[in-house]
C-alpha positions as CSV (number, residue, x, y, z in Angstrom):
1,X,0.0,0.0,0.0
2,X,1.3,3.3,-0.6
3,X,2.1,5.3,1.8
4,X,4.2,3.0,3.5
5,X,7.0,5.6,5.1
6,X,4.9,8.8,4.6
7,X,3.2,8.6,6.7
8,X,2.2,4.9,8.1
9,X,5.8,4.5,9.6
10,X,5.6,7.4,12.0
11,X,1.9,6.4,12.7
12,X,3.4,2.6,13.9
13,X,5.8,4.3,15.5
14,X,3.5,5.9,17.6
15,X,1.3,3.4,18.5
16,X,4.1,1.1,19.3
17,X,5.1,4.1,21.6
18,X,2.4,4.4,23.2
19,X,2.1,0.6,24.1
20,X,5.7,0.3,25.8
21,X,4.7,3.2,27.6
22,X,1.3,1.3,29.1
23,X,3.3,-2.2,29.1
24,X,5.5,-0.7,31.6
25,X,3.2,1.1,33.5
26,X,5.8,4.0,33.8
27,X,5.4,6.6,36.0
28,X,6.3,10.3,34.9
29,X,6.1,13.7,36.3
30,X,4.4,15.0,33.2
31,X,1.0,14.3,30.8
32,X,1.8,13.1,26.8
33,X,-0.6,13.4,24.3
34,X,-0.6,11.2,21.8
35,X,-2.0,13.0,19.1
36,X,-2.7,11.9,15.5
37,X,-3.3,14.5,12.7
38,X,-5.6,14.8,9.3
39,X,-4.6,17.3,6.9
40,X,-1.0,18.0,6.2
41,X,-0.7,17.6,3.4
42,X,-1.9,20.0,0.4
43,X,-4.3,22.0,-0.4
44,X,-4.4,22.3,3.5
45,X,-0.5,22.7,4.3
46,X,0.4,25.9,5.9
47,X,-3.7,26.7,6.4
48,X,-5.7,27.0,9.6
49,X,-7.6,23.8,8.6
50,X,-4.5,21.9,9.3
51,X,-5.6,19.2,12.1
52,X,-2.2,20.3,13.9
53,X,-3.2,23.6,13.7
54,X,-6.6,23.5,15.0
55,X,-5.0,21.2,17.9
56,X,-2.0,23.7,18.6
57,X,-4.9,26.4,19.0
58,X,-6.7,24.7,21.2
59,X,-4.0,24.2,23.6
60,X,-2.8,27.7,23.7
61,X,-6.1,28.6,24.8
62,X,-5.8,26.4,28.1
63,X,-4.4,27.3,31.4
64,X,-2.0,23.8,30.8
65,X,1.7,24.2,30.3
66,X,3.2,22.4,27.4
67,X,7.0,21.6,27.4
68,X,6.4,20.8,23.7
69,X,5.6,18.8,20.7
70,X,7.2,16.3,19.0
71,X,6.1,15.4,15.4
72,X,7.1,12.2,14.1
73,X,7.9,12.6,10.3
74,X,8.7,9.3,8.0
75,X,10.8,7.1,10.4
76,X,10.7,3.7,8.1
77,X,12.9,4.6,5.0
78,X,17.0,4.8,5.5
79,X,19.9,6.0,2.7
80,X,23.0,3.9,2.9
81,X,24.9,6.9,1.6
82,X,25.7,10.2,3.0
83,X,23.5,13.4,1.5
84,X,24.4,16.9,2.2
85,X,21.3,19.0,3.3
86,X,22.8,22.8,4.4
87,X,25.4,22.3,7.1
88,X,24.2,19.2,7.9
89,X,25.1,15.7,6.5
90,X,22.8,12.7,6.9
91,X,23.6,9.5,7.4
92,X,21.9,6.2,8.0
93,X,20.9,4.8,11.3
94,X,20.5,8.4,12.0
95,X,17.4,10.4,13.1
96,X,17.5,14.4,12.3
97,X,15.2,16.9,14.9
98,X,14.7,20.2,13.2
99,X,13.4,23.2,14.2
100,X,13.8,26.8,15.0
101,X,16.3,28.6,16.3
102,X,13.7,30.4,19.4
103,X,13.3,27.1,20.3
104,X,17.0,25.5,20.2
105,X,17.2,24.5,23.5
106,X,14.5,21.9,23.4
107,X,15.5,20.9,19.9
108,X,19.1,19.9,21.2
109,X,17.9,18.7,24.7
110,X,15.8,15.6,22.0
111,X,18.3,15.4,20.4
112,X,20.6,14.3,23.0
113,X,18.3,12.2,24.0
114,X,18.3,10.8,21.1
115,X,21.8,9.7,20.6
116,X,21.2,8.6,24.6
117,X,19.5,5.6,24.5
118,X,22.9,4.1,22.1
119,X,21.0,2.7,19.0
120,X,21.3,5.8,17.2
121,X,22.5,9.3,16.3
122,X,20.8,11.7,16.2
123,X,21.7,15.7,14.2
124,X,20.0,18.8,15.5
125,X,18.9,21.4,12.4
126,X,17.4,24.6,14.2
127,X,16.6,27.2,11.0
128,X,16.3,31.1,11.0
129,X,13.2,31.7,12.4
130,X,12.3,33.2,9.0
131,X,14.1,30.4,6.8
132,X,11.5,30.3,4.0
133,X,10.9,26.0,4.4
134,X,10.8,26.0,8.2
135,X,8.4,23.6,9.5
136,X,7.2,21.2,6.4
137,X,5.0,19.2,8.7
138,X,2.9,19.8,11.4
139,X,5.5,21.1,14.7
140,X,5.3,24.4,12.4
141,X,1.7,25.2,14.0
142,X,2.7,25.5,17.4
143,X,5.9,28.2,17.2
144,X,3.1,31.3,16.7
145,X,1.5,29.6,20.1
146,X,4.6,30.4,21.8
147,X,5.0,26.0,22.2
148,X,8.3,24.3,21.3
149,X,7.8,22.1,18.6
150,X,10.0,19.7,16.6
151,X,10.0,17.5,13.9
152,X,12.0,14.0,13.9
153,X,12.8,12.4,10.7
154,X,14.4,9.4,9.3
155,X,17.5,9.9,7.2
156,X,15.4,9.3,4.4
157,X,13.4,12.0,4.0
158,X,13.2,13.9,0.4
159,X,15.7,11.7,-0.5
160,X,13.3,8.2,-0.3
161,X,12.7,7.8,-3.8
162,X,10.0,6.4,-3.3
163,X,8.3,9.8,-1.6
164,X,4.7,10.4,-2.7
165,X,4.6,8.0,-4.9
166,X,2.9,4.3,-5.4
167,X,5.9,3.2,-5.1
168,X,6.3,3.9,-1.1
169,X,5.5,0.5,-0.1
170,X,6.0,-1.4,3.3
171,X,9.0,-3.3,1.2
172,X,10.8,-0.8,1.2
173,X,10.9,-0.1,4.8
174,X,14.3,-0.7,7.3
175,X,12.1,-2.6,10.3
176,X,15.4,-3.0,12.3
177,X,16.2,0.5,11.9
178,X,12.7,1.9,12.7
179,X,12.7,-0.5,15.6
180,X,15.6,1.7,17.0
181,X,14.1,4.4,16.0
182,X,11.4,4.1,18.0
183,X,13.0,3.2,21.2
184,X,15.0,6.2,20.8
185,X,12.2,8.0,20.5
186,X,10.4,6.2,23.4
187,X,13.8,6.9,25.3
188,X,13.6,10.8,24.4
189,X,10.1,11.2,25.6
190,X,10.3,8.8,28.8
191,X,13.6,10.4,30.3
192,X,12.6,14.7,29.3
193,X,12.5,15.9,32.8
194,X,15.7,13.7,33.9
């Protein structure tokens, strides 16, 4: 089925997420939501129709504090060879957290998380506030609600070429890899306030 790393992987991920966490019963000092979203892709993108949009609205409007969001952005599909994005350089078994630079602090704090639980590296990308291609997925919503928000990606990315096409197929997916991923990710968000 199409569709296979954008956007089912991050979806999986999730869920499997969210199933360690009640397996465990783990006990922290802080709320997630688990939140998944309809409508990022165009003609929505970038309009208040957005399902993160409407969700990052809502929450500003609360008397809850947020530490932030985490978006989970195509964690299935891996490059074997190195791709220069910018002053970056991506490589497999890797996992990239961008964002903006208001909100660098809690971009590099995940990302050292990240890299913490040992199955994989993680590269922090925090863009000019104003960098014309900030935010191509849903953590964009939250920076004008004052809310850290980042997006963590596989090393994939733009350069799967299987991206919005038939051909992104759950063949073509790196299980082993997005298991790590996940448990990094699980590791990140189970260990913030440590």
């Amino acid at each position: 089925m199409a569709g296979a790393d954008d956007n089912a992987s991050s979806v999986a991920g999730l869920l499997e997420i969210m199933r360690m966490l009640t397996e465990h019963e783990l006990e922290l000092a802080y709320g997630i939501e688990f939140v998944f979203f309809c409508l990022e892709e165009p003609p929505f993108f970038k309009t208040k129709k957005m399902g993160s949009y409407i969700h990052a609205n809502y929450i500003a409007k609360t008397n809850k504090e947020y530490i932030g969001m985490i978006a989970l952005e195509m964690i299935g599909y891996y490059r074997e060879d190195k791709k220069p994005i910018k002053e970056a350089s991506f490589y497999k078994n890797q996992l990239i957290v961008s964002g903006i630079k208001s909100f660098d602090r809690f971009n590099k704090k995940i990302s050292k998380l990240l890299k913490a639980n040992g199955s994989m590296d993680s590269r922090r990308i925090s863009f000019a506030d104003d960098f014309p291609n900030n935010g191509p997925s849903d953590h964009r919503n939250y920076w004008q609600f004052d809310i850290p928000a980042i997006m963590i990606i596989g090393t994939g990315g733009e350069g799967n070429p299987n991206y919005h096409t038939a051909a992104d197929v759950i063949e073509t997916l790196d299980f082993k890899i997005m298991t790590d991923a996940v448990n990094s990710i699980a590791h990140a968000l189970f260990n913030f306030m440590e």
